[in-house]
PyMOL Python script that loads the backbone (N, CA, C, O; Angstrom):
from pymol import cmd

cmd.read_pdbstr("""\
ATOM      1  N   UNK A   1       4.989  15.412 -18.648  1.00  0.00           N
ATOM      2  CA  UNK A   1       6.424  15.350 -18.497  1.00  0.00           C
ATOM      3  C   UNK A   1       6.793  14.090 -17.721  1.00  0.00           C
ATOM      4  O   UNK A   1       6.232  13.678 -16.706  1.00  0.00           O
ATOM      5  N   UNK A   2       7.945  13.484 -18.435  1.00  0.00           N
ATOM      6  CA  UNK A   2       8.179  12.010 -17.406  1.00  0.00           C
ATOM      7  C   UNK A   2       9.352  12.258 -17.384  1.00  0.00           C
ATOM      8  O   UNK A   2      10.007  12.654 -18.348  1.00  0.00           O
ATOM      9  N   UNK A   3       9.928  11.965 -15.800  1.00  0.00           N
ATOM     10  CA  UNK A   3      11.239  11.896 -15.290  1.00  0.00           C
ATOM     11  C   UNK A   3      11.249  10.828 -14.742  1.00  0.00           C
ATOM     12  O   UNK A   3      10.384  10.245 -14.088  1.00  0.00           O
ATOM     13  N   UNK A   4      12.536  10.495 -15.091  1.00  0.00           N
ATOM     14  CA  UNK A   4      13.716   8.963 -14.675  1.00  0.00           C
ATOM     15  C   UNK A   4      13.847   8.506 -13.419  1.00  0.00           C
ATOM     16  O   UNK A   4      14.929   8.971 -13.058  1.00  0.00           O
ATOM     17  N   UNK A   5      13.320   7.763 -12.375  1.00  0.00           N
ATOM     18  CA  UNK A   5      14.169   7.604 -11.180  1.00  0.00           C
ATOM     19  C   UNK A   5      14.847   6.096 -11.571  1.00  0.00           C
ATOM     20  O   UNK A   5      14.281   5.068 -11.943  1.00  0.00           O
ATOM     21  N   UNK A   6      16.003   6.319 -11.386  1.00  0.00           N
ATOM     22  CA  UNK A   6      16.669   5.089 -11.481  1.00  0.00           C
ATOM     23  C   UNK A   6      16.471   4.413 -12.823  1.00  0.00           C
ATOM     24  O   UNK A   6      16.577   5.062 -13.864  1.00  0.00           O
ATOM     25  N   UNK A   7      16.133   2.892 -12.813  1.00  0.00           N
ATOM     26  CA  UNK A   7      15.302   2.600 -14.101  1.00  0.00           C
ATOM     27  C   UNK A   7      13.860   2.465 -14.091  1.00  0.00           C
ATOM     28  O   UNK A   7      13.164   1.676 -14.729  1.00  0.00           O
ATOM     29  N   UNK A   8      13.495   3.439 -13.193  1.00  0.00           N
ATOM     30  CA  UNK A   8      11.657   3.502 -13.604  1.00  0.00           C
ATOM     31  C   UNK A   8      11.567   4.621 -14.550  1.00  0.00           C
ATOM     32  O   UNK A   8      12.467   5.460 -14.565  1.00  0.00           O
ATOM     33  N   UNK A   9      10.390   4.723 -15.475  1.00  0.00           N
ATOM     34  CA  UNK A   9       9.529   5.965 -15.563  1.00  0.00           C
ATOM     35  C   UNK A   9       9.010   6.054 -15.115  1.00  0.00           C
ATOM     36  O   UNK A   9       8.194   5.145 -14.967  1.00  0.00           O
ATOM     37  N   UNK A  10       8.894   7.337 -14.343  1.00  0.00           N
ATOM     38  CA  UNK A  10       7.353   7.957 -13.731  1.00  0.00           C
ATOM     39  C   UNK A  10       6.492   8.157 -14.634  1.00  0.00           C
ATOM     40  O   UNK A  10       6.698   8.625 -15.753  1.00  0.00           O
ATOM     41  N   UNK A  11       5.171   7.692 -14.027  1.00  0.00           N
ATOM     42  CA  UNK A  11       4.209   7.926 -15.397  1.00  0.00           C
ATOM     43  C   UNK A  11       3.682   9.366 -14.941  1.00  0.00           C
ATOM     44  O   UNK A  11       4.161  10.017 -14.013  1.00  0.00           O
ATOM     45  N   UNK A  12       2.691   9.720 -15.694  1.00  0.00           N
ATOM     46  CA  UNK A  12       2.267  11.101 -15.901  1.00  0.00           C
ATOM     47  C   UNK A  12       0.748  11.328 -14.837  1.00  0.00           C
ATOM     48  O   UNK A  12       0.202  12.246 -14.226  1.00  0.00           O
ATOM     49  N   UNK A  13       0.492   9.590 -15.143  1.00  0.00           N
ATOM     50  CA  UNK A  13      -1.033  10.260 -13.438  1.00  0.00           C
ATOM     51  C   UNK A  13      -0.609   8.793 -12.399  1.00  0.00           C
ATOM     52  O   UNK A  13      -0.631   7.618 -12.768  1.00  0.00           O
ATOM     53  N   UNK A  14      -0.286   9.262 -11.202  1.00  0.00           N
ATOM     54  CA  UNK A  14      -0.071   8.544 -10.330  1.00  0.00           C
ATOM     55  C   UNK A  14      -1.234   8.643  -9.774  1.00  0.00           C
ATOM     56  O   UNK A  14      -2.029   9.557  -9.991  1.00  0.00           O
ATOM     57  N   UNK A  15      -1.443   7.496  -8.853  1.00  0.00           N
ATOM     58  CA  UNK A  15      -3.052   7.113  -8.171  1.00  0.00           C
ATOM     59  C   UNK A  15      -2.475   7.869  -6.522  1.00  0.00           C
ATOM     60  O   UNK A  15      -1.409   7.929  -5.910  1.00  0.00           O
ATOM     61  N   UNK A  16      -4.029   8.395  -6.294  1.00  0.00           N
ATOM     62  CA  UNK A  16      -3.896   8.641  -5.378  1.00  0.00           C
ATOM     63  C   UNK A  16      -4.373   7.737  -3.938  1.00  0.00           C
ATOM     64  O   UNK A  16      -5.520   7.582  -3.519  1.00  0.00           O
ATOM     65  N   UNK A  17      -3.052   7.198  -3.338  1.00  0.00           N
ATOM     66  CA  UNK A  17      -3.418   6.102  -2.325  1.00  0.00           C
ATOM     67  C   UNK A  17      -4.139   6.650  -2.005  1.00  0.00           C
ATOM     68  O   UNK A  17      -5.015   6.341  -2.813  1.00  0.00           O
ATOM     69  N   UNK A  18      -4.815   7.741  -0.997  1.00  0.00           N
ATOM     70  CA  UNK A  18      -5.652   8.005   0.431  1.00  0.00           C
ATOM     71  C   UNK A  18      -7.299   7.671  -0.276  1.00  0.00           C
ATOM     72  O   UNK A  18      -8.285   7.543   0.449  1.00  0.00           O
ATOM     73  N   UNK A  19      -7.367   7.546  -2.047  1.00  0.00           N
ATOM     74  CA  UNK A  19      -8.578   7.113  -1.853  1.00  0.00           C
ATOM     75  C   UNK A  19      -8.585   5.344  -2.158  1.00  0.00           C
ATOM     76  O   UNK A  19      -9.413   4.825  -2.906  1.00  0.00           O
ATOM     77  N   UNK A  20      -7.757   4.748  -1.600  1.00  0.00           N
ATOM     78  CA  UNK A  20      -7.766   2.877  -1.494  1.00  0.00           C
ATOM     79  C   UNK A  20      -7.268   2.785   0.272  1.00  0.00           C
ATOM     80  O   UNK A  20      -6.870   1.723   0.750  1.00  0.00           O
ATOM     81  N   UNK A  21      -7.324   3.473   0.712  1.00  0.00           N
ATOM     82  CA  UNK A  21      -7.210   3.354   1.951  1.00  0.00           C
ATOM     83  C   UNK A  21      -8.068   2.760   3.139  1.00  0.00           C
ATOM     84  O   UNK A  21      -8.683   3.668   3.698  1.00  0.00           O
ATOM     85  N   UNK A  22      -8.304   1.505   3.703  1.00  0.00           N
ATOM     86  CA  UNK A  22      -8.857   1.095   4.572  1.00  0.00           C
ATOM     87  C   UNK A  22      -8.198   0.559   5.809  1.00  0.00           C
ATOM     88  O   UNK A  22      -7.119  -0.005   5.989  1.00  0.00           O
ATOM     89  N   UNK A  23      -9.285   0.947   6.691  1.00  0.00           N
ATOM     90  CA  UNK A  23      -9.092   0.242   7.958  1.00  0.00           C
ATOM     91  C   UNK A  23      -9.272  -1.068   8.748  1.00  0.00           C
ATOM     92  O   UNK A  23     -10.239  -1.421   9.423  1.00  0.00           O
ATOM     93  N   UNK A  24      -8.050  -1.738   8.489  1.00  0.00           N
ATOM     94  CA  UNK A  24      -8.634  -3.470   8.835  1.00  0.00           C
ATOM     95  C   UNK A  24      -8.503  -3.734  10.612  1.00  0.00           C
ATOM     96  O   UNK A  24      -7.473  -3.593  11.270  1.00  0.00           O
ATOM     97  N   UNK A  25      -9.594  -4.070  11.030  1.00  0.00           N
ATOM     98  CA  UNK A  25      -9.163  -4.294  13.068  1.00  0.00           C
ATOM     99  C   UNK A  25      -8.369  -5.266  13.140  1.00  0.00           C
ATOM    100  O   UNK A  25      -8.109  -6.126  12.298  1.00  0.00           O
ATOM    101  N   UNK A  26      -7.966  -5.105  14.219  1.00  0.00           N
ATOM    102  CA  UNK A  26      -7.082  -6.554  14.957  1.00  0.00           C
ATOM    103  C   UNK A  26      -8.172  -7.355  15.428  1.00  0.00           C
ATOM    104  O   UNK A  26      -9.300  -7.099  15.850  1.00  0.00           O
ATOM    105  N   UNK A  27      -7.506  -8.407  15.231  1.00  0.00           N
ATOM    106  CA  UNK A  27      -8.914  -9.306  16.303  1.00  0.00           C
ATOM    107  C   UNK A  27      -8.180  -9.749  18.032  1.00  0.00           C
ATOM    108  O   UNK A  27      -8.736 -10.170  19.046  1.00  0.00           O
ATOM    109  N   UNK A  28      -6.871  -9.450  17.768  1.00  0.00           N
ATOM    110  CA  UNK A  28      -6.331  -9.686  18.924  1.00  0.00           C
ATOM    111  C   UNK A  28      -6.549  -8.561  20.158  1.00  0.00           C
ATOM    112  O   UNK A  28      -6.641  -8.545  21.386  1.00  0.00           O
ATOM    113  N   UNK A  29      -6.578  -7.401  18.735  1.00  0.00           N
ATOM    114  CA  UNK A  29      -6.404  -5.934  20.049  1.00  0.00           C
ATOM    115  C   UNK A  29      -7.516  -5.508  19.860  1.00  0.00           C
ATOM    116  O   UNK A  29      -7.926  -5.681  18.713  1.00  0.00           O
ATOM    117  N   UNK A  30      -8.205  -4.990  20.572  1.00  0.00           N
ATOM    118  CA  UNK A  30      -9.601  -3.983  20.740  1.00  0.00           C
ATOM    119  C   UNK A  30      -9.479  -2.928  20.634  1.00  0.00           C
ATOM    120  O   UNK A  30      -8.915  -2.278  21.514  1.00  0.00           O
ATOM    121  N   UNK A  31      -9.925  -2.408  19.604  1.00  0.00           N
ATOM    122  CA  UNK A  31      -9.357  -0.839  19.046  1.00  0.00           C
ATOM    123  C   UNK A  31      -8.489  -0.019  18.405  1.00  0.00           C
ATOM    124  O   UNK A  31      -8.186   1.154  18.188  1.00  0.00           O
ATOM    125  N   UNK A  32      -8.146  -1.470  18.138  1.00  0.00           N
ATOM    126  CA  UNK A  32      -6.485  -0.880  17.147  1.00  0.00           C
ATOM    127  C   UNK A  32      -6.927  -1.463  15.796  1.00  0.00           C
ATOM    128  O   UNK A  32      -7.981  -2.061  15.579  1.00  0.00           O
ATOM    129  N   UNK A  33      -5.980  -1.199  14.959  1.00  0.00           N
ATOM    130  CA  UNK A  33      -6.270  -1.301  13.150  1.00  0.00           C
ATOM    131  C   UNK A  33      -5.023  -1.191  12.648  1.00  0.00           C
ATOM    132  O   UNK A  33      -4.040  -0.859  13.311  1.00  0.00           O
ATOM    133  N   UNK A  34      -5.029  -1.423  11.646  1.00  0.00           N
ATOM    134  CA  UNK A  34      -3.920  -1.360  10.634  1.00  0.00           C
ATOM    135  C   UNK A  34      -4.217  -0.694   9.309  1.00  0.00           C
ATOM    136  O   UNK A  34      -5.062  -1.295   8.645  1.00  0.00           O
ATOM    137  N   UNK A  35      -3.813   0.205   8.866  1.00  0.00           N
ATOM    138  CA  UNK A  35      -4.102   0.986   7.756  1.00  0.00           C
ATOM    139  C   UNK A  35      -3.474  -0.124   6.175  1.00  0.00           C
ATOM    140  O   UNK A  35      -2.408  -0.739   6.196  1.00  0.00           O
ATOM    141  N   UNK A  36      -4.232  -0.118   5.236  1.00  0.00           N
ATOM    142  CA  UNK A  36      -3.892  -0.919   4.466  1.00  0.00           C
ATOM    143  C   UNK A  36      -4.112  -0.277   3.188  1.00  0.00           C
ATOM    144  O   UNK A  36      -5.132   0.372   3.421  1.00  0.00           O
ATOM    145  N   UNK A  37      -3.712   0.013   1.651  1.00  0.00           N
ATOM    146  CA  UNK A  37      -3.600   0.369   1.000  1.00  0.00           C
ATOM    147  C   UNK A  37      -4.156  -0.588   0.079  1.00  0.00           C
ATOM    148  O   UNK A  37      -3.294  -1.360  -0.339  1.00  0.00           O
ATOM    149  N   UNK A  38      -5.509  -0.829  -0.452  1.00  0.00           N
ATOM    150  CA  UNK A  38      -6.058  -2.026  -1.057  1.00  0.00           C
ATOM    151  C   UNK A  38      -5.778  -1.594  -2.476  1.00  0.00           C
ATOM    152  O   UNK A  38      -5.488  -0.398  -2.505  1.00  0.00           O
ATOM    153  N   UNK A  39      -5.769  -2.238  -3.806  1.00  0.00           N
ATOM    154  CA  UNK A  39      -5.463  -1.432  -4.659  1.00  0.00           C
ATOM    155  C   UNK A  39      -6.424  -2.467  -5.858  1.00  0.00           C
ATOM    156  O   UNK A  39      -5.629  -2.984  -6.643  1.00  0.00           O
ATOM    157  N   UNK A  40      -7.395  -2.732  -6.060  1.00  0.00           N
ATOM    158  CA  UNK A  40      -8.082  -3.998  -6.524  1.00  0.00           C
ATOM    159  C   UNK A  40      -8.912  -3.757  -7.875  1.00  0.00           C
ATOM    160  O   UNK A  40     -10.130  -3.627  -7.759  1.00  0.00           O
ATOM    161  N   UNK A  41      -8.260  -3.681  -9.304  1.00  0.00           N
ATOM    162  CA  UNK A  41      -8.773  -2.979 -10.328  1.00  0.00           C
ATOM    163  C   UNK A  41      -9.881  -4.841 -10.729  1.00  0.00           C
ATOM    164  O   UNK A  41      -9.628  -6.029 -10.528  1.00  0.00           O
ATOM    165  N   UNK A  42     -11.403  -3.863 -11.521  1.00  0.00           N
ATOM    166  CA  UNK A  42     -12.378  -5.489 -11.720  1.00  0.00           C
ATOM    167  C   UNK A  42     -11.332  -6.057 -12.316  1.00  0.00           C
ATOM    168  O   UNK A  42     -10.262  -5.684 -12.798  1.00  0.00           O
ATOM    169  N   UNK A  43     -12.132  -7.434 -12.102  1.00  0.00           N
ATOM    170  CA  UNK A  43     -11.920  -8.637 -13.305  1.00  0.00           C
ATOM    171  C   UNK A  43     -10.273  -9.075 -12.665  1.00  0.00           C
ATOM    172  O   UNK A  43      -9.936 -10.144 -13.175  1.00  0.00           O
ATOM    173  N   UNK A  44      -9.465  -8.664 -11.943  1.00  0.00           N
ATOM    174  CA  UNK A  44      -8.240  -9.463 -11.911  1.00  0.00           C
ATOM    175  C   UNK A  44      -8.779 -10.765 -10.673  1.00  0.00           C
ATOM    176  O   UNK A  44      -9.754 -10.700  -9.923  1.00  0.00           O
ATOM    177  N   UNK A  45      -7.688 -11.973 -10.813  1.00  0.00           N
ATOM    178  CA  UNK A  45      -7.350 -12.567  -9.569  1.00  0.00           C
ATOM    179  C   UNK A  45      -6.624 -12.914  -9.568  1.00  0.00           C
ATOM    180  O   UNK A  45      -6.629 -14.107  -9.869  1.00  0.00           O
ATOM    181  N   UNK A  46      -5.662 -12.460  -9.337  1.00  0.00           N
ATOM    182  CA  UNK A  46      -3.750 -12.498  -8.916  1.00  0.00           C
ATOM    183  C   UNK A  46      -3.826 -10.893  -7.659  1.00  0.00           C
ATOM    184  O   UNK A  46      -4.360  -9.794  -7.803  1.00  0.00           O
ATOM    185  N   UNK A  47      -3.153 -11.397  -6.698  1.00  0.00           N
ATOM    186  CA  UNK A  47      -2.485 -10.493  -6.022  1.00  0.00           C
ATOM    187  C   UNK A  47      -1.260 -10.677  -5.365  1.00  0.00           C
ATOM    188  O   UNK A  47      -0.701 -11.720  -5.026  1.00  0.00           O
ATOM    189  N   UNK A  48      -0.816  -9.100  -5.193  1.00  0.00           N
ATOM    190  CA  UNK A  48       0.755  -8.469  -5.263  1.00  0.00           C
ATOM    191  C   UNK A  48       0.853  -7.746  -3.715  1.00  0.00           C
ATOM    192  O   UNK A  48       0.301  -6.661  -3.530  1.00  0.00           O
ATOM    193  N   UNK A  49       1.708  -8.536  -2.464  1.00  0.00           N
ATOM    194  CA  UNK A  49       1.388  -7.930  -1.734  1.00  0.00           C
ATOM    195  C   UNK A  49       2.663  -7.711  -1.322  1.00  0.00           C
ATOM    196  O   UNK A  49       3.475  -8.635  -1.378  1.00  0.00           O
ATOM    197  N   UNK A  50       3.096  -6.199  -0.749  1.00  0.00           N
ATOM    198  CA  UNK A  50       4.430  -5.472  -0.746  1.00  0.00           C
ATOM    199  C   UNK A  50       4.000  -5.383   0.484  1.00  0.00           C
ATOM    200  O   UNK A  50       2.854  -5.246   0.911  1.00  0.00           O
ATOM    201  N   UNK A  51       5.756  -5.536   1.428  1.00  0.00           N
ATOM    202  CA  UNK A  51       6.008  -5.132   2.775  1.00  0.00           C
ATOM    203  C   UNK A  51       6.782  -4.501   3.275  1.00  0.00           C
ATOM    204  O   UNK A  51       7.881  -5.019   3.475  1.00  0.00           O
ATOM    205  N   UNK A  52       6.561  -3.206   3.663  1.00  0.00           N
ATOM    206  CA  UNK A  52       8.086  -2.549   3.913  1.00  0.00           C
ATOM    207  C   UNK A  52       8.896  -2.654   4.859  1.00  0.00           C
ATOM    208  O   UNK A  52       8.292  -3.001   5.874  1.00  0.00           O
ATOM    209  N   UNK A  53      10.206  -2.494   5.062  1.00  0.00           N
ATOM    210  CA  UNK A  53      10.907  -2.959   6.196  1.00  0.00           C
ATOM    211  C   UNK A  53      11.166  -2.091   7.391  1.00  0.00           C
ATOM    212  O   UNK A  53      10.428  -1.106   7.436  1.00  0.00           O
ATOM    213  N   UNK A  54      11.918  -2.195   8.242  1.00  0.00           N
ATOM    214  CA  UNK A  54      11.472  -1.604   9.409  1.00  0.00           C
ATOM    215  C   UNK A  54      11.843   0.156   9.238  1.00  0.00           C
ATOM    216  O   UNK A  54      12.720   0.714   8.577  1.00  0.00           O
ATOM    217  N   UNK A  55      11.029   0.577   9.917  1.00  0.00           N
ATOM    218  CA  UNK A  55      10.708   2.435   9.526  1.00  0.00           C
ATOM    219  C   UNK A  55      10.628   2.928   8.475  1.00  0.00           C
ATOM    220  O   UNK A  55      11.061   4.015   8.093  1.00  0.00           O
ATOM    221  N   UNK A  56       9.958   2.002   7.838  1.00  0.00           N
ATOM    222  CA  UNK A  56       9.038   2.377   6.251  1.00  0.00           C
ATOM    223  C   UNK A  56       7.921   2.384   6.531  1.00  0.00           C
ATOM    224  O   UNK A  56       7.515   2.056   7.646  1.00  0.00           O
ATOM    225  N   UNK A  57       6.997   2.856   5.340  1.00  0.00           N
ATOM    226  CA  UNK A  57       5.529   2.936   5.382  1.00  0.00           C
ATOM    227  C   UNK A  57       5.353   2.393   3.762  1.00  0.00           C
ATOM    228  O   UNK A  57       6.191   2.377   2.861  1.00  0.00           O
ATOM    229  N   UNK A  58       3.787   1.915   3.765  1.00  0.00           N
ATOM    230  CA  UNK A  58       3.186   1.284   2.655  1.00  0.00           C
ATOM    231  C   UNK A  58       3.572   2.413   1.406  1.00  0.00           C
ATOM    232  O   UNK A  58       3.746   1.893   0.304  1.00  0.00           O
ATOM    233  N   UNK A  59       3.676   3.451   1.459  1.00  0.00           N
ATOM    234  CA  UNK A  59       3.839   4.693   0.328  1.00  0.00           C
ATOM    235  C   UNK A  59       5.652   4.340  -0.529  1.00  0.00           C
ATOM    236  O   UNK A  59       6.104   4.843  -1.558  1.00  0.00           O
ATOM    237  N   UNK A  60       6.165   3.519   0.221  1.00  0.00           N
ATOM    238  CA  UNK A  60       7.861   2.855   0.119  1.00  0.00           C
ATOM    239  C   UNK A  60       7.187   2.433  -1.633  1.00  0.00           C
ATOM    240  O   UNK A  60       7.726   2.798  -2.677  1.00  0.00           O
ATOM    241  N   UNK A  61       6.291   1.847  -1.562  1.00  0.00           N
ATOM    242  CA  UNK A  61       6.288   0.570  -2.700  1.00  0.00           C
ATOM    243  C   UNK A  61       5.206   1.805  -4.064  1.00  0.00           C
ATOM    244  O   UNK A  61       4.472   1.513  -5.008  1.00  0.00           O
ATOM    245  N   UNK A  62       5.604   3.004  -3.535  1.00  0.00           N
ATOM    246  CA  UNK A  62       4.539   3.637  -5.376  1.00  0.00           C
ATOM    247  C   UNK A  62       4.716   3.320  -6.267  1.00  0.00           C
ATOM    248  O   UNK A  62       3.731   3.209  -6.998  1.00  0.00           O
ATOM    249  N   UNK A  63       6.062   2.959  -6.823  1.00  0.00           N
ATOM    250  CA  UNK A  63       6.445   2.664  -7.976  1.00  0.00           C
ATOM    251  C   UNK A  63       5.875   1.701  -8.432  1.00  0.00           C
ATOM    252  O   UNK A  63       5.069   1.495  -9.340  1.00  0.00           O
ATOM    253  N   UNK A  64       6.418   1.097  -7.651  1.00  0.00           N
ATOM    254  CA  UNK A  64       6.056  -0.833  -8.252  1.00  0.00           C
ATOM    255  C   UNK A  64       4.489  -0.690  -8.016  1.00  0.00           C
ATOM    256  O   UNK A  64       4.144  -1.428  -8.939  1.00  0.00           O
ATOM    257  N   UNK A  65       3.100  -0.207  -7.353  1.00  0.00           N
ATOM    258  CA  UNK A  65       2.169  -0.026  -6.910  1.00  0.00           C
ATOM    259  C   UNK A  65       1.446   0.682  -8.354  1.00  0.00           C
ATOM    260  O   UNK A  65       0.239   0.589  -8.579  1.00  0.00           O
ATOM    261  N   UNK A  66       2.223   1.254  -9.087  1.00  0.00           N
ATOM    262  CA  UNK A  66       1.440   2.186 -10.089  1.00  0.00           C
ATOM    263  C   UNK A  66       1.927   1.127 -11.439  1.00  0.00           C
ATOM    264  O   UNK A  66       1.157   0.953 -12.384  1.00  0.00           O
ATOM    265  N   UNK A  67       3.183   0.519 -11.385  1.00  0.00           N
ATOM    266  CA  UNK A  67       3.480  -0.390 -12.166  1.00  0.00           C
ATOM    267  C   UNK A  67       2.472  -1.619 -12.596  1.00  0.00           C
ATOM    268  O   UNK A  67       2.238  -1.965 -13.754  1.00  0.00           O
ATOM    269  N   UNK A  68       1.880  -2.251 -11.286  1.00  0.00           N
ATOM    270  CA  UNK A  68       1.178  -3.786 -11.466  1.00  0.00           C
ATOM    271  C   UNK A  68      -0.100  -3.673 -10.722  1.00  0.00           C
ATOM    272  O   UNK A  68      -0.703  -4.672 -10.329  1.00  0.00           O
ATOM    273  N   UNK A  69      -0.582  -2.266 -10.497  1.00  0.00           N
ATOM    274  CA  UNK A  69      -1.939  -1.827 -10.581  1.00  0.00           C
ATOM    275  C   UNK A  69      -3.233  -2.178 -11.180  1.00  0.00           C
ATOM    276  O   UNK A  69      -4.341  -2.482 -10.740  1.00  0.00           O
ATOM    277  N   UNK A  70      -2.633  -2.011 -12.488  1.00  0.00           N
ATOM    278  CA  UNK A  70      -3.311  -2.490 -13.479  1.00  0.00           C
ATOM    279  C   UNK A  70      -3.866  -3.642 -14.136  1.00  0.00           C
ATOM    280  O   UNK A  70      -4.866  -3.805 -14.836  1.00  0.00           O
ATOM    281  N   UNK A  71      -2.649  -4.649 -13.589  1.00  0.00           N
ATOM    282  CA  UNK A  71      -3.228  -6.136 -14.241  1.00  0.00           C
ATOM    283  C   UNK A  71      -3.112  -6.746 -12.428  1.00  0.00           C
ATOM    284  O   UNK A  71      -3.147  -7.955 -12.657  1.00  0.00           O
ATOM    285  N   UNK A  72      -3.056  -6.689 -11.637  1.00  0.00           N
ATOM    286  CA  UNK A  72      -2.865  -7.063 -10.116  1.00  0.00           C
ATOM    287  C   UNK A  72      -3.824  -6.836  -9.086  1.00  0.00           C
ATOM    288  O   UNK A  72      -4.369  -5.750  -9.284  1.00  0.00           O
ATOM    289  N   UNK A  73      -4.247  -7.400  -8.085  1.00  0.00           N
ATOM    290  CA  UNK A  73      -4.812  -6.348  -7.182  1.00  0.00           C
ATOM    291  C   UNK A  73      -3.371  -6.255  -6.314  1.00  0.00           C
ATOM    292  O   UNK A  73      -2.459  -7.060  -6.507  1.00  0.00           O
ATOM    293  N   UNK A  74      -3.320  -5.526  -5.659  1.00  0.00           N
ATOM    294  CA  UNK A  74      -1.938  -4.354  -5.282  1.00  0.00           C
ATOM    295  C   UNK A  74      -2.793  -4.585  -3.686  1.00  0.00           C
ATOM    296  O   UNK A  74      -3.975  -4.316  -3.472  1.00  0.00           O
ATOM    297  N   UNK A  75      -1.732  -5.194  -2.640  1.00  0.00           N
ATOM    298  CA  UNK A  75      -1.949  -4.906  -1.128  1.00  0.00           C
ATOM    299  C   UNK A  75      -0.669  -4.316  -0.660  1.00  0.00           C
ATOM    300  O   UNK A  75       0.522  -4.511  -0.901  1.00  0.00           O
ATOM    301  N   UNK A  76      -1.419  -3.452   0.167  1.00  0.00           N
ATOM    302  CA  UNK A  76       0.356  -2.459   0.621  1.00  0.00           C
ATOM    303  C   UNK A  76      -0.298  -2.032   2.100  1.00  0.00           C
ATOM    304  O   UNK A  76      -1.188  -1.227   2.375  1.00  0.00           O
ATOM    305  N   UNK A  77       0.547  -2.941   2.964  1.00  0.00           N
ATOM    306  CA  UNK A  77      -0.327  -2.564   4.496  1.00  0.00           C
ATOM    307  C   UNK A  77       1.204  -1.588   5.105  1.00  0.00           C
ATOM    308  O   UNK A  77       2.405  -1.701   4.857  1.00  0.00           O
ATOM    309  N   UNK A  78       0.205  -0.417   6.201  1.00  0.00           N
ATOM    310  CA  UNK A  78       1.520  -0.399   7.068  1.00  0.00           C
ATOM    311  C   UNK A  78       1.741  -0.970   8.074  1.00  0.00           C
ATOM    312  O   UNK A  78       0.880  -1.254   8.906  1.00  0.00           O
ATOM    313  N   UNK A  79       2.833  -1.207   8.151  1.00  0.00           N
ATOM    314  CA  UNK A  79       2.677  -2.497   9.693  1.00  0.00           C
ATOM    315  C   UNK A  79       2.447  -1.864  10.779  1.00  0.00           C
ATOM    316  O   UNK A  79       2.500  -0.636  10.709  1.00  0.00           O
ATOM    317  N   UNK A  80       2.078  -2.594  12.295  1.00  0.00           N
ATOM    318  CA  UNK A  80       1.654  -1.976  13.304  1.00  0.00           C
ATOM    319  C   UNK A  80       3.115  -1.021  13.651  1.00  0.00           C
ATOM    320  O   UNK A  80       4.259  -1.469  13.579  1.00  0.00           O
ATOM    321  N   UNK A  81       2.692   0.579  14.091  1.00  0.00           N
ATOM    322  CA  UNK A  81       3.251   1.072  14.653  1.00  0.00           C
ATOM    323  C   UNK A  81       4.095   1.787  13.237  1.00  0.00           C
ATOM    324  O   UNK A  81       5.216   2.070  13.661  1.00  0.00           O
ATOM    325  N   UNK A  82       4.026   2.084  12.126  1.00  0.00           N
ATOM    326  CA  UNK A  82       4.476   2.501  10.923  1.00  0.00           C
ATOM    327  C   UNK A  82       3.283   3.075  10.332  1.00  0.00           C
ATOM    328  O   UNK A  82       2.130   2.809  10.672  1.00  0.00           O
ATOM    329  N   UNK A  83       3.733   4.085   9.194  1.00  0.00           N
ATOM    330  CA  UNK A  83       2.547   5.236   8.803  1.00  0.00           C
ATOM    331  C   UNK A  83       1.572   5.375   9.462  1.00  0.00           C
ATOM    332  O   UNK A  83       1.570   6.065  10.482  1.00  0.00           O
ATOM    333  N   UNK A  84       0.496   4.720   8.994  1.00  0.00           N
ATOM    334  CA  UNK A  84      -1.600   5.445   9.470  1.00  0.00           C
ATOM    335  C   UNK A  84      -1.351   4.077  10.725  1.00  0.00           C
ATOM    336  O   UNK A  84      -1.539   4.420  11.892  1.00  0.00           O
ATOM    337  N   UNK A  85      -0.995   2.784  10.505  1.00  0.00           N
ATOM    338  CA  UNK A  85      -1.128   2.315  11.682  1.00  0.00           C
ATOM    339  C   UNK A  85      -0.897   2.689  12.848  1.00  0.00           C
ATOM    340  O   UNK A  85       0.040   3.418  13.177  1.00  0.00           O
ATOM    341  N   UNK A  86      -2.156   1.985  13.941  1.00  0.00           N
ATOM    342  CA  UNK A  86      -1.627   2.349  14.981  1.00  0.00           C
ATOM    343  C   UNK A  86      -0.506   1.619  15.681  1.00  0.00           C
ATOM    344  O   UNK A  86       0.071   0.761  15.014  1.00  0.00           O
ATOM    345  N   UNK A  87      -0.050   1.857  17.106  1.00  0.00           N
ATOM    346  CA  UNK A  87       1.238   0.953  17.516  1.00  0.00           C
ATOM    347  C   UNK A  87       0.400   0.597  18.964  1.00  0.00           C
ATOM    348  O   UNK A  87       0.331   1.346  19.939  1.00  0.00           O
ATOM    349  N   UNK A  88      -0.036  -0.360  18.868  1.00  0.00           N
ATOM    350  CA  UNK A  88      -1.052  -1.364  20.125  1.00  0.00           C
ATOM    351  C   UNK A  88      -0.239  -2.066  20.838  1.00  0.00           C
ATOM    352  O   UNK A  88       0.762  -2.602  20.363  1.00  0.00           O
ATOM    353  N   UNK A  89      -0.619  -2.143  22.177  1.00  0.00           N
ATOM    354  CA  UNK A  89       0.258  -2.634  23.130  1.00  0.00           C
ATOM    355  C   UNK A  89      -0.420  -4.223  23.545  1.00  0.00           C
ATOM    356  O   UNK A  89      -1.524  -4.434  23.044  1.00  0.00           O
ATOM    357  N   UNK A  90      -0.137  -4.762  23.966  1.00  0.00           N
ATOM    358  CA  UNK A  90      -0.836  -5.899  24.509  1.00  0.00           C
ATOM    359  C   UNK A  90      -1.039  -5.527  26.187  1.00  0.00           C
ATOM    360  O   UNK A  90      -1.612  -6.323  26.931  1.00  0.00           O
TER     361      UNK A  90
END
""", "prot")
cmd.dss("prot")
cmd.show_as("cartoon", "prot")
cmd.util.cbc("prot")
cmd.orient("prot")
């Protein structure tokens, strides 16, 4: 079954982020990370990297993420202190 948002179709199998999910460190902070949503199908080299704006999380961009998946590698970080990231102090 496909339903309309706006002018997308939803397709029928959406990917499941939590398994492209990695943890990249800071090199500034000791112990902190940033959760990043890698999305890297073989054989491409072009990448698509989405940023969400303030009190969003990387999950903002599914659409477009399930859209250019396929021919793209797809980066979708959350910024420090938004979704899986942590919020590091100096």
């Amino acid at each position: 079954m496909k339903r309309k948002f706006g002018d997308f179709k939803r397709r029928e199998i959406q990917l499941d982020f939590n398994l492209y999910r990695v943890n990249v460190p800071s090199r500034e902070i000791s112990n902190s990370s940033l959760n990043v949503i890698d999305l890297w199908p073989e054989g491409v080299d072009r990448t698509i990297m989405f940023v969400h704006g303030y009190a969003g999380v990387a999950e903002t961009w599914e659409y477009q993420a399930n859209y250019f998946a396929n021919k793209y590698r797809v980066v979708l970080p959350d910024l420090r202190g938004h979704g899986r990231s942590e919020a590091a102090f100096l």
